[in-house]
C-alpha positions as CSV (number, residue, x, y, z in Angstrom):
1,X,-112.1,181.1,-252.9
2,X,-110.3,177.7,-252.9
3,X,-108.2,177.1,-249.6
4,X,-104.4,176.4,-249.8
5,X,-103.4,173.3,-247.9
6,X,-99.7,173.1,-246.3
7,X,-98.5,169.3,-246.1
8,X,-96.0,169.0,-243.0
9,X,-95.7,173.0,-242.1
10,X,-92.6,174.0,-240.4
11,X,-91.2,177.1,-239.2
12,X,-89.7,178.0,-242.3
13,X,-91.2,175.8,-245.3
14,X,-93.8,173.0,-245.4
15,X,-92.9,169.8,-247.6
16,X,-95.7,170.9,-250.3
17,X,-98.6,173.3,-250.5
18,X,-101.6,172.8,-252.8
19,X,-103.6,175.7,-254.6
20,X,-106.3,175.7,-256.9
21,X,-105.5,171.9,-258.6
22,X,-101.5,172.6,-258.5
23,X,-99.1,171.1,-256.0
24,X,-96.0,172.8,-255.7
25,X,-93.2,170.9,-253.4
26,X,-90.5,172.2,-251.2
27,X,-86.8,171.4,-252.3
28,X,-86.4,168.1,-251.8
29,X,-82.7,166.0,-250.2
30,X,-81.9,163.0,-250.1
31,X,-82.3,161.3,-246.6
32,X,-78.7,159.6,-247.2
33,X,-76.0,161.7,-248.1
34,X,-73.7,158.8,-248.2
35,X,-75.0,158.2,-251.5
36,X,-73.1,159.5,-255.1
37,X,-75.6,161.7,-257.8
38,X,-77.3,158.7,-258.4
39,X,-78.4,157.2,-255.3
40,X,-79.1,160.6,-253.9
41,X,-81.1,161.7,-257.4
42,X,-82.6,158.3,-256.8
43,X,-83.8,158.9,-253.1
44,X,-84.6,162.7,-254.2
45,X,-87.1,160.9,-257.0
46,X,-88.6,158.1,-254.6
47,X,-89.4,160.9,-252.0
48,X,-91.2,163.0,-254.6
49,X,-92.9,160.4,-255.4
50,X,-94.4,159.5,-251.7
51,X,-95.4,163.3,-251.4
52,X,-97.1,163.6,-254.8
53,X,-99.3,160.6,-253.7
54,X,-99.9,162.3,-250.4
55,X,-100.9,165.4,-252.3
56,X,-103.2,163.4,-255.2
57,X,-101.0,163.6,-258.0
58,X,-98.3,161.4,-260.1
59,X,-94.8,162.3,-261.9
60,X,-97.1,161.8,-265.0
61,X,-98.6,164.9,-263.9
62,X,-95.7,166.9,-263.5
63,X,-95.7,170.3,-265.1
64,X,-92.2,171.7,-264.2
65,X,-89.3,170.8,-262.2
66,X,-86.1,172.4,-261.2
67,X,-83.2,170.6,-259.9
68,X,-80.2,172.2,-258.4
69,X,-76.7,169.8,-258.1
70,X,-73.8,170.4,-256.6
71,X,-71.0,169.9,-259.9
72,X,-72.3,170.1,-263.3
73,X,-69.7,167.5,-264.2
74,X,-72.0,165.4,-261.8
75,X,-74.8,166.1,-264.2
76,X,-74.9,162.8,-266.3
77,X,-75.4,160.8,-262.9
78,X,-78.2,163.1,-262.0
79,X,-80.1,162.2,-265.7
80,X,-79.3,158.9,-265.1
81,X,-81.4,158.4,-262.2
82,X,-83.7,160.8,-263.9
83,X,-84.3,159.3,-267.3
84,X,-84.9,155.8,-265.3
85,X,-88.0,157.8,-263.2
86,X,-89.4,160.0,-265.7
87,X,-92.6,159.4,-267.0
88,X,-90.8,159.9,-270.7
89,X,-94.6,159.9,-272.1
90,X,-94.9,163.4,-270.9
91,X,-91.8,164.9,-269.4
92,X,-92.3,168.3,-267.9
93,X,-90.6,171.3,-268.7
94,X,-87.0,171.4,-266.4
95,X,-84.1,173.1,-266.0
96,X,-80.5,172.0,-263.9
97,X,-78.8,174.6,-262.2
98,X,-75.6,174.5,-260.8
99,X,-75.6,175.3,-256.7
100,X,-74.0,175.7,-253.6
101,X,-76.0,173.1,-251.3
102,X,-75.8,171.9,-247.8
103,X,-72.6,169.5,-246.2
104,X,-72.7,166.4,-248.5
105,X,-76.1,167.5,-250.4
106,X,-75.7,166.9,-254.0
107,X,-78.8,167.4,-255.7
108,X,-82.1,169.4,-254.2
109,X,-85.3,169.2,-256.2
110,X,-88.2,170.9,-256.9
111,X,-91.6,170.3,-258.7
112,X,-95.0,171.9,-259.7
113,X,-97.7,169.3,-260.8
114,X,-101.0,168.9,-261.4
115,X,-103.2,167.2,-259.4
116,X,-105.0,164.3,-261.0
């Protein structure tokens, strides 16, 4: 039976949780909500990044995501920051859904990836 290991457990979610070769991650915010789409897509991205490392994995390794933003008009400035990050060799499977986030929150997302 393969263990499942929680990365930065809290009461109510850890950041990621690994099981069996597949990391999935938590919803992920940007850490500056001063920030438009972009930056905060941007920051979103960089984080993701920092906790697929931690987890042994890459965004070329990425099997789905799922990214929630605030305004759908919004939505080009999300792909933006998106399309500049993506490994565009092998994009994963994604879908955009229109949400109701916290105070200033514009974009939350999520990923399931392989580890490496």
């Amino acid at each position: 039976m393969t263990d499942i290991t929680y990365h930065t457990p809290m009461k109510k979610l850890s950041d990621a949780t690994e099981y069996n070769g597949i990391v999935y991650t938590a919803g992920q915010v940007s850490e500056d909500l001063t920030l438009g789409m972009k930056g905060q897509t941007a920051d979103v991205l960089r984080q993701i990044d920092a906790l697929l490392a931690k987890c042994g994995s890459h965004k070329s390794r990425i099997l789905s995501a799922t990214v929630y933003v605030t305004d759908m008009a919004l939505k080009p400035e999300m792909d933006e920051a998106w399309m500049a990050w993506v490994d565009q060799a092998r994009p994963p499977a994604r879908a955009t859904v229109e949400a109701r986030l916290g105070a200033n929150v514009l974009v939350e997302i999520m990923i399931t990836a392989a580890q490496t």
